[in-house]
N, C-alpha and C positions, 0 to 999 in steps of 0.2 A: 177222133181227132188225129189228121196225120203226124207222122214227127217230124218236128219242126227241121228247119234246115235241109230237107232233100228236096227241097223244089225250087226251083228257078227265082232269082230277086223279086223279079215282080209282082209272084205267088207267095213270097214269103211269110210266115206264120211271125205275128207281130203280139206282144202281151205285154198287158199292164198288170201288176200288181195292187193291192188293196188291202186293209184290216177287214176280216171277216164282219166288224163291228161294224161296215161301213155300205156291206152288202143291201139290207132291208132300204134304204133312203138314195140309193145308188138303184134300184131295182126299181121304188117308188118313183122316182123321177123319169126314167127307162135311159139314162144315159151317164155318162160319165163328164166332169166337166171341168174344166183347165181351174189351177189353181187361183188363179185372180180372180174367178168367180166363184168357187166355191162355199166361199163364205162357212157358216155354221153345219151346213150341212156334212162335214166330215163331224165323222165322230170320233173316231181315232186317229190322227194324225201317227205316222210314222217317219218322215219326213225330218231330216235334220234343217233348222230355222236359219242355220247360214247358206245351206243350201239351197234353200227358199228362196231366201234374201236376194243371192245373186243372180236366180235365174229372176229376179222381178224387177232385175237391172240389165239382165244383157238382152242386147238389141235383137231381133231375126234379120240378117241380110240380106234376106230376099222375101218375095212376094206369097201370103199376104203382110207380113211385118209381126209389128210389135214386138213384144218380147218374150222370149222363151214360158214365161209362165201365164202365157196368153193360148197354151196347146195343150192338149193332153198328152203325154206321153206313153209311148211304149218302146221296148229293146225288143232284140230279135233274137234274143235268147233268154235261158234261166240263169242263176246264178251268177246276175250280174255284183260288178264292186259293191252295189248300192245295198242290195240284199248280202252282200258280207259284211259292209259295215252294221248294217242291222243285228244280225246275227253275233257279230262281235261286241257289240254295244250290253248286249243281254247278256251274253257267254261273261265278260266283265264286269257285272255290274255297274258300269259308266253313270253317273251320276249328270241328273237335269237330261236325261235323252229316254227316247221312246224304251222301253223296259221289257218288253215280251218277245224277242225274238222274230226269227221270221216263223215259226210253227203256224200261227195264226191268218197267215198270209194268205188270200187267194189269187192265183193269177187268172184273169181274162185274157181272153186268147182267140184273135181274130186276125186277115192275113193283109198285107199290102194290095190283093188286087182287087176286092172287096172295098174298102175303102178306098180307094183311086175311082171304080165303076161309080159308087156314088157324088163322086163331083164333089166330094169335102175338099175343103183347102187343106194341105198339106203341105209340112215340109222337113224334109231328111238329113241327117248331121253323120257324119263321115266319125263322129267319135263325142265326148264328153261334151257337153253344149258350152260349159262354163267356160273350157280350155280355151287360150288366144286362138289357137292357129286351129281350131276346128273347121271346118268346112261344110254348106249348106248347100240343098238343091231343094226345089221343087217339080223337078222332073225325072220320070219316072227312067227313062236314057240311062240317068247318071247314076243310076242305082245299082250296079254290077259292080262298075267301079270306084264308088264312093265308098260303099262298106265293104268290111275285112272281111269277106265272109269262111274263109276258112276258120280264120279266128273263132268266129261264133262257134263252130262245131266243136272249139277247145273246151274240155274240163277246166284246163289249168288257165289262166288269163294273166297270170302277174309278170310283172317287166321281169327281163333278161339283160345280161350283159349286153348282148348281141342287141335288144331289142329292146328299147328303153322308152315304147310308146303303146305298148300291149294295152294297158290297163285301159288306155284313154280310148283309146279304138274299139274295147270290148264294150266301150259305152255308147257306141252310135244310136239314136233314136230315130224312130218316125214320130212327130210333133202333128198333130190333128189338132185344127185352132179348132177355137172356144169349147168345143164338145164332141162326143161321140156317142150314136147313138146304137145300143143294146140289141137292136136285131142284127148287126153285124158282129157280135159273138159268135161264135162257131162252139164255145166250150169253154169251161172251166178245170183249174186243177188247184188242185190241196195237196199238202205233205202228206196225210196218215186217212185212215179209213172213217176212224172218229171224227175227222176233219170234210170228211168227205160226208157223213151223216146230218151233221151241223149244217154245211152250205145246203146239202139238199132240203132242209125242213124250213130254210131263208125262203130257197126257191117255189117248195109248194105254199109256204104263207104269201109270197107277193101271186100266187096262183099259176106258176109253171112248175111244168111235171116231167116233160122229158127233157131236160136237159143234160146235158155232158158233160158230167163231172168228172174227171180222171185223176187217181192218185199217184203222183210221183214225185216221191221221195228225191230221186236224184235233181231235182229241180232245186231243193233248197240245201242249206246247209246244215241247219237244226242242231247247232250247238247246244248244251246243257249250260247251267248257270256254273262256271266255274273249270267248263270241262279244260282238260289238256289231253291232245290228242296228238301220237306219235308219226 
């Protein structure tokens, strides 16, 4: 899998995250599929319910429509906000939320021109989909300059004096309506090697062998329960 972020926008390396829990029935189906239809089919949600909520209220502005949880999502990088707040929900023991961390996490990992070649409806958010002032395209044109892309190659993502819009732009998505389907994976990654063990014995029980699993750590955060870290 090449590393993400050196190739041109319209090649760019695009990933969804998931609960390893959620792999075998995600496999069995051969796709991935926007939250308003997934119904039972999650097994683990990770997902915070207000967060849900609002994306299965805000509109898409452009073509083909509906509403943001009418897409699948993916970022164009790792260690988005979304997987900190996960990470810190655990690291806290936050009460009534997802409990395990991102350790568990797998990202899928496939690129923007891959999906464009197959003619899925798609559409691209300039930052947080939730935020007012986000901005949307469905053309592939606006993709240089719609996303931050320096940004993406950031470790650090958190607002600035200077820059008091980092966060929300480090959340740009590519939104794929209703579904995505499983042979435009290029690879998966896991935090840790055990983690890597696990996804693989997913992948030879739904009967795939060679797949590209890659472990990288710096992808997630992996806080401990309670950790404080200087």
């Amino acid at each position: 899998m090449v590393l993400l972020l050196t190739l041109p926008p319209e090649q760019a390396q695009i990933m969804h995250f998931t609960h390893i829990d959620n792999m075998s029935p995600i496999l069995a189906a051969g796709r991935l599929v926007a939250d308003s239809a997934v119904g039972e089919r999650l097994t683990t949600d990770v997902g915070s319910a207000a967060i849900k909520a609002s994306r299965r209220a805000k509109r898409v502005p452009c073509p083909p429509g509906g509403v943001i949880a009418d897409y699948v999502p993916f970022y164009y990088a790792p260690r988005s906000p979304m997987m900190y707040r996960i990470a810190c929900d655990h690291r806290d023991g936050k009460p009534n939320c997802y409990p395990d961390g991102d350790d568990p996490l797998v990202y899928l990992v496939s690129s923007v021109d891959r999906v464009h070649a197959t003619r899925l409806d798609w559409v691209a958010s300039d930052g947080n989909c939730a935020a007012a002032l986000t901005c949307f395209s469905n053309s592939l044109r606006d993709l240089p300059e719609l996303v931050d892309w320096p940004l993406m190659r950031e470790t650090l993502w958190r607002n600035t004096p200077a820059d008091q819009d980092r966060m929300r732009r480090r959340m740009a998505e590519l939104l794929v309506h209703r579904e995505f389907p499983l042979e435009l994976v290029i690879g998966y990654a896991v935090r840790t090697p055990a983690r890597e063990e696990q996804l693989r014995q997913v992948l030879r029980d739904a009967g795939i062998i060679n797949a590209y699993v890659g472990v990288r750590p710096d992808w997630y955060y992996g806080f401990g329960r309670g950790e404080v870290r200087g």
